[in-house]
Structures are given as structure tokens and as C-alpha cells.
ZAMARGU-4260 file (C-alpha; in steps of 0.2 Angstrom, whole numbers, plus 5000, padded with zeros to 4 digits):
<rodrens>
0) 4285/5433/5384 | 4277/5436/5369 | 4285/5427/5356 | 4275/5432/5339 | 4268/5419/5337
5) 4259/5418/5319 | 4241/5410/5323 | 4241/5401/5310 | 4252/5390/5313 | 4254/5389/5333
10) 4258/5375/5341 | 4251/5369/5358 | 4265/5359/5369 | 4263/5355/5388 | 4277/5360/5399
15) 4272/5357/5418 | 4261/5346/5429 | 4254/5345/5445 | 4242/5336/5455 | 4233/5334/5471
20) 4225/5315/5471 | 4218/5299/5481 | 4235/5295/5482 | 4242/5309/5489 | 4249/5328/5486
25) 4260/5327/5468 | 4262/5319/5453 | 4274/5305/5458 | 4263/5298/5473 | 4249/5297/5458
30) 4261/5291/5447 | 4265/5275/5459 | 4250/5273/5465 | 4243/5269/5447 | 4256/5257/5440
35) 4256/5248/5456 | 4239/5246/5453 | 4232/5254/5468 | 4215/5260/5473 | 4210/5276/5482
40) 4192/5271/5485 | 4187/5267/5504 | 4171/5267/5511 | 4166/5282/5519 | 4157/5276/5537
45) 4153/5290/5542 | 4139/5293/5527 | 4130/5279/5536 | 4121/5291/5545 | 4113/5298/5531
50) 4096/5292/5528 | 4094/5286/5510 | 4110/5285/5504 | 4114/5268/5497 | 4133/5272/5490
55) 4145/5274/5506 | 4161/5274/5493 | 4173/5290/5485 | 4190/5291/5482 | 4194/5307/5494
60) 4210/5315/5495 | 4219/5309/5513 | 4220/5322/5526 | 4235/5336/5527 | 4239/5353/5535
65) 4238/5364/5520 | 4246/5378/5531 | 4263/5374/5524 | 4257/5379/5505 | 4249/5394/5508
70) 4245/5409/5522 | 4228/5410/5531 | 4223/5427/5522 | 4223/5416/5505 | 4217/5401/5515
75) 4203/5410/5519 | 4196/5410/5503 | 4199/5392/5498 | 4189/5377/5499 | 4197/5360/5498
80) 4194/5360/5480 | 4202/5379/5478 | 4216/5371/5488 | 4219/5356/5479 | 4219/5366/5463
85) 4230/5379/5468 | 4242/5366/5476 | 4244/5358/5459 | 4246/5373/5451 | 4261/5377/5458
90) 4270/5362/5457 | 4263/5362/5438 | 4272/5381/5438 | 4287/5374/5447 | 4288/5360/5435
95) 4288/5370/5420 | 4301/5384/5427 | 4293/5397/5425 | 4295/5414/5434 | 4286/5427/5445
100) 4288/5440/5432 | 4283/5429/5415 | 4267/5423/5427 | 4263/5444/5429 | 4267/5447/5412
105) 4246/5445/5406 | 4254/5432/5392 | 4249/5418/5404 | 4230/5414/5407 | 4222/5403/5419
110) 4207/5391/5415 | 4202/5378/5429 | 4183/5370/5431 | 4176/5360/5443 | 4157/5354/5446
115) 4152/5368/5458 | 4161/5379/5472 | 4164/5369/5486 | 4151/5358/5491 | 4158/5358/5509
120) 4156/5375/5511 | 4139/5375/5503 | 4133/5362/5516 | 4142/5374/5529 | 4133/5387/5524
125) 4114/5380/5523 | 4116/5373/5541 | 4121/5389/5547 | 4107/5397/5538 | 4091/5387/5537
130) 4088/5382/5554 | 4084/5402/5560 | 4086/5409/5543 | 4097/5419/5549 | 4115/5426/5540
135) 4121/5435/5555 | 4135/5422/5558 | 4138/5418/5540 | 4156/5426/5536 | 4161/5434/5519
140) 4175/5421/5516 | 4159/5409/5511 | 4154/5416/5496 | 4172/5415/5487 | 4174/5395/5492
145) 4156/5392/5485 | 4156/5404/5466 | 4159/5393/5453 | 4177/5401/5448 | 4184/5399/5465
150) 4197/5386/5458 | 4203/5396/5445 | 4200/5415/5455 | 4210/5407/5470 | 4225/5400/5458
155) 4227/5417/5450 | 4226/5426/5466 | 4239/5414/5476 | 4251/5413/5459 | 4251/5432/5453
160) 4242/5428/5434 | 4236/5442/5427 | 4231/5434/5411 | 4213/5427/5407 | 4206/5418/5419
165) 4192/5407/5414 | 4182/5393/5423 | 4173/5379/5412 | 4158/5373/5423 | 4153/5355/5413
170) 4152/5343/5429 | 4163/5328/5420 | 4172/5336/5406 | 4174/5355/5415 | 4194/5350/5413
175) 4192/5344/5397 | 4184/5358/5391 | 4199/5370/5403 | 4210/5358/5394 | 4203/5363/5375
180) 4199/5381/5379 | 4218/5384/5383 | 4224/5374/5369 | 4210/5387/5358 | 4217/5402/5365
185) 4236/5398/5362 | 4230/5394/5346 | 4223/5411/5342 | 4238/5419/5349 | 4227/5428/5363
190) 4240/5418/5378 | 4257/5412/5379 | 4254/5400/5390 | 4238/5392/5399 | 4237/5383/5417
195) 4222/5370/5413 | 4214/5356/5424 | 4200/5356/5435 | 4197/5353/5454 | 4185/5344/5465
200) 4182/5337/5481 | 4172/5321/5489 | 4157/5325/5500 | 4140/5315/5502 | 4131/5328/5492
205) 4140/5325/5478 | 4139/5306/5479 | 4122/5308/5482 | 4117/5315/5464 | 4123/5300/5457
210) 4113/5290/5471 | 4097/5295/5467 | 4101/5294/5445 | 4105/5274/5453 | 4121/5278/5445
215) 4133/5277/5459 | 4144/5260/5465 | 4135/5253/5480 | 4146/5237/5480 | 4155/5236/5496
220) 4162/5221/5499 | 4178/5217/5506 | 4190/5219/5498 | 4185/5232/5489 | 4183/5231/5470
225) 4173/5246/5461 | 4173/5254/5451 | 4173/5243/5437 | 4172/5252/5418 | 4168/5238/5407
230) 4165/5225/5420 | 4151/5215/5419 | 4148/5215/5437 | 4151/5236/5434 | 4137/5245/5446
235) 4142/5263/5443 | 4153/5278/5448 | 4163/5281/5464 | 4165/5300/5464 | 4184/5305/5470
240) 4192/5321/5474 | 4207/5329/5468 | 4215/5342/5456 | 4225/5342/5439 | 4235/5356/5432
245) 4245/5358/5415 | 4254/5370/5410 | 4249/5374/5389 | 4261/5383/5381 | 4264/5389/5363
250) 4279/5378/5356 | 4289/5392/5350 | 4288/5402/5370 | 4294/5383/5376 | 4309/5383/5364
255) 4315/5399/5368 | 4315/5397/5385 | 4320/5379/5383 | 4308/5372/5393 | 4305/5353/5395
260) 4291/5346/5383 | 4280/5331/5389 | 4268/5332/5374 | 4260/5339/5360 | 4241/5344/5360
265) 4236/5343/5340 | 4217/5343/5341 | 4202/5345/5351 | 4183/5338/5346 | 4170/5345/5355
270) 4151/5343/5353 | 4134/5344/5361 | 4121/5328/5360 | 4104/5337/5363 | 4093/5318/5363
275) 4094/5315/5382 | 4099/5328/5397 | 4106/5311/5407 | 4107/5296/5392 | 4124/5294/5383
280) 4123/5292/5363 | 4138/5282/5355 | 4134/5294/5339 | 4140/5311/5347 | 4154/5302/5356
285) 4160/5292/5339 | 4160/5314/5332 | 4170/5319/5342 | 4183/5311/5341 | 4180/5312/5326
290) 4182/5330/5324 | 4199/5328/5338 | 4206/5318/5324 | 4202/5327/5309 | 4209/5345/5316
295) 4225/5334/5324 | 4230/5326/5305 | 4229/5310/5310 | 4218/5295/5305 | 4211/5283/5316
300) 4226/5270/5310 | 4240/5282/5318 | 4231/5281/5336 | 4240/5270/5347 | 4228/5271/5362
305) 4213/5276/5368 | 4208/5282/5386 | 4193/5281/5390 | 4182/5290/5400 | 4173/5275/5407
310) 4166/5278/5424 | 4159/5262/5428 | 4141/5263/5423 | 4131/5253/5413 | 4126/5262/5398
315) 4140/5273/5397 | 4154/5260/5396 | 4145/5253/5380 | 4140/5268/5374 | 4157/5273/5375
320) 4164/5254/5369 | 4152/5257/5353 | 4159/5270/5348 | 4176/5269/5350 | 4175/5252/5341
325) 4163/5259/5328 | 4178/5272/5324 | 4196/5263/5328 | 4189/5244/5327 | 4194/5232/5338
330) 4211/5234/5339 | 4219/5250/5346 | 4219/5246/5364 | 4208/5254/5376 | 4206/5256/5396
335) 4200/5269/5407 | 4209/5276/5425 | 4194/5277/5437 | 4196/5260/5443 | 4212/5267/5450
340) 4206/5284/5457 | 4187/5287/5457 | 4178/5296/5445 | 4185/5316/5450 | 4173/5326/5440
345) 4177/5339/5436 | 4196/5334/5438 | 4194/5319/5429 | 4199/5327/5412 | 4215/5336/5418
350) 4223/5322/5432 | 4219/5308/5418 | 4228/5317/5405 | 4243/5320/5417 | 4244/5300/5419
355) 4242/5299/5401 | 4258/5309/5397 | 4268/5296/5409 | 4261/5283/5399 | 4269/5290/5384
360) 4283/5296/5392 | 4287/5275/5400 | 4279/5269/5382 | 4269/5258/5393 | 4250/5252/5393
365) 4241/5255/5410 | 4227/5243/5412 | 4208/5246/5418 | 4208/5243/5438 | 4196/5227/5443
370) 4194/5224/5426 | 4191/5203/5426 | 4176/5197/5416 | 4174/5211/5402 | 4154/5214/5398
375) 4150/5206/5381 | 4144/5221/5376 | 4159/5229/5380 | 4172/5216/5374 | 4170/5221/5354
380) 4187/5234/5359 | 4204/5232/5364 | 4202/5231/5383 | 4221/5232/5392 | 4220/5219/5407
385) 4238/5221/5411 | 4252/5231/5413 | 4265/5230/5400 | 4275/5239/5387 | 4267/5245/5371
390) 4268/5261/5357 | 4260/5276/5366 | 4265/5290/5353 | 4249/5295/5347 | 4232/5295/5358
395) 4215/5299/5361 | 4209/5305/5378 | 4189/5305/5378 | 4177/5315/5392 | 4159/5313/5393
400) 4147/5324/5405 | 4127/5325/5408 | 4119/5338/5399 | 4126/5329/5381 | 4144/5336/5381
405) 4157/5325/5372 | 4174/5332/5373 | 4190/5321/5366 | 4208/5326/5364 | 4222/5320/5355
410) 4242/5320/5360 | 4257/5317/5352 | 4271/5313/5364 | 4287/5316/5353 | 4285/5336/5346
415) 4291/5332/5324 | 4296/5350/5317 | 4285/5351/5301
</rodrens>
């Protein structure tokens, strides 16, 4: 599959898509679910029981038998979040067409993040474990759904990818910065081809970290509205569960198998805030996309939309709002998906961008879910409040994380020869 390629001027294209979601197994249930303006978040009753916990909400992907997808001795290995993300990643492979031999051939790479290893199997593990502190009935397959590179071990083992195999681990941006890392190595002519994203799964422990930062939605009224990104009524994140997966590949190996294109990838900003392990800073948002745009080509007057990564909270919705207005003004519209599907963590990056390329591909704006009296602190942007047609050629797609990262991303949906 090695088509050459000089580095210098490699061009990063996507070719195939899958997800697992709140709304289902595949792309086209997440699809509908998001332009009919669905939620997936529900309140979790049986977190009730926990003492402490104020925030009963997530966004959970509903129940299915995964033994149709793949056999128990590679079940065995997989925690929900390894299933989801090997689940999309092969409809992200079928999607693209390509074969078992160009997947074994070492020009194709994998890099999938999530938060952690499976917090289920973590909880699993410590109950088993702490009341004796005993292992003697703790079984091996435990410590491959807990390592942190479960997701991306457990999609090269189930697909046959002998390529690189790399696993980002920056809670919120982990497939933002899967997403960039591929776009790098295609780049530098290491890979042919990336499969990208990120994978989690809802469990109480994970809601609980947002809980005790006072940072997680407790609104739960009926029916439910939350979370809200640039609400003035926002009370913060409802984490959801899930997995996105794109396949990266060089433009010139996607034209010579004449693959199908949904995008362009032209540039990547990514920086580190070192003022506050938990505060958000519009400054080190505001550079990187900054940085996106001055490696894609573009200025901030070619950018037709911007997603945001928005999750609901108070400061970082205007952190976020000051700086995309302080870079694109207050026109270029602006929304954010979470009000449609959670906050997925270490998904986020990779099922947002998925919805993103069916934006562009329908030339449509997708609003922000529950959005109805926009904070005035927040209101200085373009916020989208309905659904409707629009220019989505050229976009910005914006990741934030705790520990100061700032990852942003810019596509071009129509590929221009140059």
C-alpha cells in the first residue's frame, strides 16, 4: 500500500467512519438521532444508592449482545469501552473498503484513546480484591480490559493491524489528540493510513469526578433538558459513553484505490496551558486554534463553522465563547454536540468529528441541544438555535481537557487539487 508519498507535501483525507453511541450501534442511528434533535441522556436510578452522589444523569450506550460482533476468546479481553471502539472500527474499515491484506500490510496504524481502561472492570476488580485482599479469584482477562491502551490493543488484535498502535490518554481531547497524531504520522510518511477516535463507557465512578469538581449536571427534572453548553441555566457535564473511529488516510493511497473522500484534514493546533490543572484559559484556547489555522492555510474569514467543545459548564463555555469570538468575531456560527449525546470523554473528539463530516456533507447547521436563553456572557458568538441550511466547507472543530490541553482541528470538506 505504500504509495511514495513525498512528506512534504502529504495530504491527509478521511475515508471511513464508525461509531458506537447513546443512540445506538452505527453512524446512521447517530446521524438521525442528532438532526431529529434527540437526547440520549436518562437518569441512571440505580446511582441512587450511592451515597454522595448528587448527578444521577449520563448518556449510556443502550444494551446489546455483542456476541454477534466478535468471538468470546477476543471478548474476553474487551471491556465495554474496547467493544464499542472495536465495533466502530470495523464498520469504519468496512466503510472505507479496505482489505484484510492492506490492514496486515504495517502501512496502516492504529491510534485510539480513552480516559482510562474500563472503569467497569476496575470497579470489578477492587470488589473482588479489597474486601479479603485476596487475588485468588481475580482472572487474567482483567488486566487487558483495565491498561490504558485496551481500546487501541483490542482494535488491532480483532482487525489484524500490524501497524503502529498508539493510545493518547488526555481524558477529554484523548481522540482529538488520536485524531492529530494520525493526521502527523501520514504526514511524515511513517503510515498509509490511521484508524483514529477514542472510546469510553458511562459508569458512576466516572460521573463521580465531575461530582466532587461540582462540575457534573444535577438538573433532573422532567423532561429532561441538560446538558446545556451556553445556557444560562447550564449546571455542567453529563458524561456519556461511546466510541468514534475514522479512518486517516494519505490522499494519494485514497485516489489510487479510489476510495470515497468525506474530508480533508489541513491542520492541527495543539498546545498546553500550564496556569491551572482544572481552570480553562480563553488564551491557550484562542492559540490553538490559532496554530490549526495557520498550518491549514486558511484565515479566520475562510472558516464557515465552529464546533465547539462546549460541555455545559460554567466557566468553560465562556472561556471557550471568549475566545472563539476574540479570534473569528461574532459572526462565523458556533454550536456544540453534547446537548445531543453527553459529554463522551475520551470519544468526544472522534464521534463529534464524525457528526461534523455529515454536517458538511448535508451543507447543513446542526444546532446546540436545549439551547433557549443564551448566557450573556456567552452570547458575544454566533450560537446556531435551529436546524437549517448553511456553508459548511471549511471548519473548526475545538477539544479542551483538564490538565491545560487545547487541541483544535480544521476540515475542508471538498478535497481542491493544488
Amino acid at each position: 500500500m505504500n504509495t511514495g508519498n513525498d512528506v512534504s507535501t502529504t495530504r491527509v483525507v478521511i475515508t471511513g467512519r464508525g461509531a458506537v453511541s447513546p443512540f445506538g450501534i452505527g453512524c446512521d442511528p447517530l446521524f438521525n438521532g442528532i438532526r431529529q434533535g434527540n437526547s440520549g441522556v436518562k437518569i441512571m436510578e440505580e446511582w441512587a444508592a450511592i451515597t454522595g452522589l448528587k448527578s444521577l444523569l449520563a448518556a449510556p450506550v443502550p444494551d446489546f449482545d455483542p456476541r454477534p460482533y466478535f468471538p468470546r476468546v477476543q471478548r474476553r479481553s474487551m471491556g465495554n469501552m474496547a467493544l464499542y471502539a472495536a465495533i466502530a472500527a470495523r464498520e469504519a474499515v468496512n466503510d472505507s473498503d479496505l482489505s484484510a491484506e492492506q490492514l496486515a500490510s504495517g502501512r496502516i496504524g492504529v491510534a485510539i484513546g480513552s480516559t482510562t481502561g474500563s472503569p467497569e472492570a476496575y470497579d470489578t476488580f477492587y470488589r473482588m480484591y479489597l474486601p479479603d485482599q485476596s487475588i485468588e479469584e481475580i482472572k487474567s482477562g482483567f488486566f487487558f480490559k483495565v491498561m490504558g491502551h485496551s481500546c487501541a490493543a483490542n482494535v488491532s488484535l480483532s482487525l489484524g493491524i500490524n501497524g503502529e498502535q498508539w493510545a493518547p490518554s488526555s481524558a477529554c481531547t484523548s481522540a482529538a489528540q488520536a485524531l492529530g497524531l494520525g493526521y502527523l504520522l501520514i504526514r511524515s510518511g511513517r503510515q498509509d493510513a490511521m484508524l483514529c477516535g477514542g472510546a469510553e463507557e458511562v459508569h458512576p465512578t466516572v460521573t463521580m469526578t465531575f461530582d466532587v469538581l461540582k462540575a457534573a449536571s444535577r438538573s433532573h427534572d422532567t423532561p429532561l433538558a441538560t446538558p446545556r453548553p451556553f445556557d444560562v441555566n447550564r449546571d455542567g457535564v453529563v458524561c456519556g459513553g461511546g466510541s468514534g473511529i475514522l479512518v486517516l488516510e494519505s490522499l494519494n493511497s485514497a485516489r489510487a484505490r479510489g476510495a470515497a473522500i468525506y474530508g480533508e484534514i489541513l491542520g492541527f493546533g495543539h498546545v498546553s496551558d500550564p496556569q491551572h490543572i482544572a481552570n480553562p484559559h480563553d488564551q491557550a484556547m484562542a492559540t490553538a486554534m490559532t496554530l490549526a489555522m495557520k498550518e491549514a492555510g486558511v484565515t479566520a474569514a475562510e472558516i464557515d463553522y465552529v464546533n465547539a467543545h462546549a460541555t455545559g459548564t460554567r466557566q468553560g463555555d465562556e472561556a471557550e465563547a471568549c475566545a472563539i469570538g476574540n479570534v473569528f468575531g461574532s459572526t462565523v456560527p458556533v454550536s456544540s454536540f453534547k446537548g445531543h449525546i453527553g459529554h463522551t470523554l475520551g470519544a468526544a473528539g472522534a464521534l463529534e468529528s464524525i457528526i461534523l463530516t455529515e454536517m458538511m456533507a448535508r451543507q447543513e447547521l446542526i444546532p446546540t441541544q436545549f439551547l433557549t436563553n443564551p448566557d450573556p456572557a456567552c452570547s458575544s458568538i454566533n450560537l446556531v438555535r435551529s436546524l437549517h441550511p448553511g456553508k459548511v466547507e471549511t471548519v473548526v472543530k475545538n477539544n479542551f481537557a483538564l490538565g491545560g490541553v487545547n487541541c483544535a482541528l480544521v476540515f475542508r470538506r471538498t478535497v481542491h487539487d493544488s
